[in-house]
matplotlib code that plots the C-alpha trace (Angstrom):
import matplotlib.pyplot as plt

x = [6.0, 4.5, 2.0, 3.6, 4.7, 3.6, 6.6, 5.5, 3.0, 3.9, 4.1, 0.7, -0.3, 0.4, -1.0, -4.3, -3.7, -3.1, -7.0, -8.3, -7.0, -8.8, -12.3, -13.5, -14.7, -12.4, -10.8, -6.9, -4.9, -1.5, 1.4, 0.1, -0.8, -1.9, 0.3, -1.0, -4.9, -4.5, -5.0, -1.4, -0.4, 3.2, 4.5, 4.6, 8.2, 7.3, 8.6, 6.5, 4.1, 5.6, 3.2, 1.0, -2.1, -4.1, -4.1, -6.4, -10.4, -12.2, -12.2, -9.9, -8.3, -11.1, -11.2, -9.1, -10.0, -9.8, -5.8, -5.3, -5.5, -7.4, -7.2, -10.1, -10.7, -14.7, -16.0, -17.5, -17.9, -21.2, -18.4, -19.9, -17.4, -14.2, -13.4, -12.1, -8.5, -8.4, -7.3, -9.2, -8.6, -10.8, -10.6, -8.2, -10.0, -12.2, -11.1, -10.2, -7.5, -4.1, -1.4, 2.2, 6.0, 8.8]
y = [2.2, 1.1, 2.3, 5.3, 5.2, 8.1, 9.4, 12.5, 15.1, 17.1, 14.0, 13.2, 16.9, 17.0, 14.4, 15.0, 18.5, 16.6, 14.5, 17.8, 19.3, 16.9, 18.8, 15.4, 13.0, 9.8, 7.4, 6.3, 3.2, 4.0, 1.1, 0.3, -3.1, -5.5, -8.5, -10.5, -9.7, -7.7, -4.0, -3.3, -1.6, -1.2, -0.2, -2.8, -2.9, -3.7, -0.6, 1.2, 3.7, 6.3, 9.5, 10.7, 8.4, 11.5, 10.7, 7.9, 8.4, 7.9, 4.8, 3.6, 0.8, -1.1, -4.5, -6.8, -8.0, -4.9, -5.8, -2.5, 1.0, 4.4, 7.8, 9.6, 13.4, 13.4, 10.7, 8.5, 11.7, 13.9, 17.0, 17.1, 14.5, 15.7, 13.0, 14.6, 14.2, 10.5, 7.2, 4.3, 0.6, -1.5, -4.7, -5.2, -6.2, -3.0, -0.8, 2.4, 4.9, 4.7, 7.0, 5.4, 6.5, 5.6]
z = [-9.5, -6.1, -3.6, -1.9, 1.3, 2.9, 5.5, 7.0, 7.5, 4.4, 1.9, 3.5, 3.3, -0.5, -1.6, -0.1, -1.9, -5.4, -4.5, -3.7, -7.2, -9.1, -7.9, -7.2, -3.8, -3.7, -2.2, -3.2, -2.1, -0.7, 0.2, 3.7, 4.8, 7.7, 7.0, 9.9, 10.7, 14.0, 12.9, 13.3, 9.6, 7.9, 4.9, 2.1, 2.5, 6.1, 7.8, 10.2, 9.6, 11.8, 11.1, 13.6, 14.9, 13.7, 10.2, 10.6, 10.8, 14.0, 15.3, 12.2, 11.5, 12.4, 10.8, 11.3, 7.9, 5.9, 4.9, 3.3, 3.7, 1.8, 1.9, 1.7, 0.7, 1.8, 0.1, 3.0, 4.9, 5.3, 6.4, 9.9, 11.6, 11.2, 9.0, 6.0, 4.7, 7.2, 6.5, 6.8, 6.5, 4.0, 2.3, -0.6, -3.1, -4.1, -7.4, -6.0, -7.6, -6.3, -5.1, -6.7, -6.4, -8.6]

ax = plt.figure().add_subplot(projection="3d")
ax.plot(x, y, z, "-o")
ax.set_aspect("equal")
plt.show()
């Protein structure tokens, strides 16, 4: 399979419910990418990420050199901004758990 590509609220929705089930804090790679280093993310297949601005973490994507993007379920959070169930953008090259479709 590949990274998902997350398309609306609900897919985004459930799979925050699937990190959830696991009881655990973590982060998970998804299929989004910046192909050209200006904080502008698409798909991997490069379509658009068309889902709400909201489903990123305050002042996220901030890098222009973090290529790749994370969802996170609390794990960089203290639960007092807000920031739970966000996306942020983070260099590719860490070993975090990640969210495929067939």
């Amino acid at each position: 399979g590949d990274l998902a590509i997350i398309e609306t609220a609900s897919e985004n929705d459930f799979a925050y419910t699937l990190m959830d089930a696991t009881g655990d804090l973590f982060l998970m790679w998804i299929g989004a990418k910046d192909l050209s280093d200006n904080d502008n993310h698409v798909w991997y297949d490069g379509s658009p990420i068309t889902l709400s601005p909201d489903v990123w973490a305050t002042g996220e994507p901030s890098h222009v050199t973090h290529n790749c993007v994370q969802m996170d379920n609390g794990y960089w959070d203290d639960f007092s901004s807000g920031d739970i169930d966000k996306w942020y953008d983070e260099k590719c090259t860490y070993d975090f758990r990640c969210l495929c479709e067939k």
